[in-house]
N, C-alpha and C positions, 0 to 999 in steps of 0.2 A: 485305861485309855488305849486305843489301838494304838500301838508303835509308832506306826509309820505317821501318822498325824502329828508324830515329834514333839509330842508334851500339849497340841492343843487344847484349853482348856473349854468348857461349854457348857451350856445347861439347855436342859427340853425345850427347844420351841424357840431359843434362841438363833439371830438370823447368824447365820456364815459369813464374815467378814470378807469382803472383797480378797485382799491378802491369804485370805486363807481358803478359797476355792479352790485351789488346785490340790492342795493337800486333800481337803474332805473327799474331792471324787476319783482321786490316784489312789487312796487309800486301800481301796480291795473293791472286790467284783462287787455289785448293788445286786442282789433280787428283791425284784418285785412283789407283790398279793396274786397272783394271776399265774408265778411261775418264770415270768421272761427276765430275764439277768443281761446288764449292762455293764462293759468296765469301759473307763477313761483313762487314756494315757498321755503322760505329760507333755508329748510333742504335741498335743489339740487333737487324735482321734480319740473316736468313742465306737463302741461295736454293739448292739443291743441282741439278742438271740429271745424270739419266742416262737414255739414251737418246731424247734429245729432251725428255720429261719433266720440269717444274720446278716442284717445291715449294716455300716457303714457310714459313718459323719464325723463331724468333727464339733467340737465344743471349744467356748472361749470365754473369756469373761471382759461384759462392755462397760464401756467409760461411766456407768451409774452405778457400776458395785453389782452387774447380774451376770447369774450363768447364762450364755447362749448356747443354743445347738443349729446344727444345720444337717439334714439332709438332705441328699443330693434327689430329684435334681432343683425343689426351689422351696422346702420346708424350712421353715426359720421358726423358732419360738426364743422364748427369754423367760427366766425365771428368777423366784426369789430362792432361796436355799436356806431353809432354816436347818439343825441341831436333834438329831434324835439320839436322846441321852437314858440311860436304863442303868439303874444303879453307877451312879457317877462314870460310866462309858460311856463315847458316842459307838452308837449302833447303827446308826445309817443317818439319811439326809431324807426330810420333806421337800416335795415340790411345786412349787404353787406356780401356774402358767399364770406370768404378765398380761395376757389379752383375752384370756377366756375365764380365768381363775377356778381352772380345773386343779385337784391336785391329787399326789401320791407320795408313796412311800415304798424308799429304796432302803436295803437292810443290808449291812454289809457281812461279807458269808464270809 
């Protein structure tokens, strides 16, 4: 189990408990399938880099138990956050967007 998740315990696919989003995405830098790497830091920014390019937002989690993000200047989404587990470690976090139910996969480097 990665460290810093401080003994979190999870299995594949399982969802990220409200209580415990801030640990899964403080945990380490996420890269993407594409290449572009995002890290989130506990005062609510988050910085995304793809292709050299790096952005700026901030993340939080709302009153239903979901990750939000925002970037500036009127992006807003909400997610669900499940558990990517690979021989009993979590390895990153799935992303499933609330309003369009696109998703991805962040791996933690």
């Amino acid at each position: 189990m990665n460290k810093k998740l401080n003994g979190v315990s999870a299995e594949d696919g399982e969802p990220v408990r409200a209580e415990e989003i801030p640990a899964a995405l403080t945990a380490s830098r996420l890269v993407y399938s594409d290449g572009a790497t995002q890290t989130f830091d506990a005062d609510g920014t988050t910085r995304y880099i793809e292709g050299g390019r790096e952005t700026e937002g901030t993340w939080s989690v709302d009153d239903t138990g979901h990750f939000c993000s925002f970037w500036p200047p009127s992006y807003r989404a909400s997610y669900d956050l499940r558990w990517m587990v690979e021989g009993g470690e979590a390895v990153g976090l799935r992303f499933s967007d609330l309003r369009s139910g696109s998703r991805f996969d962040g791996r933690y480097q």
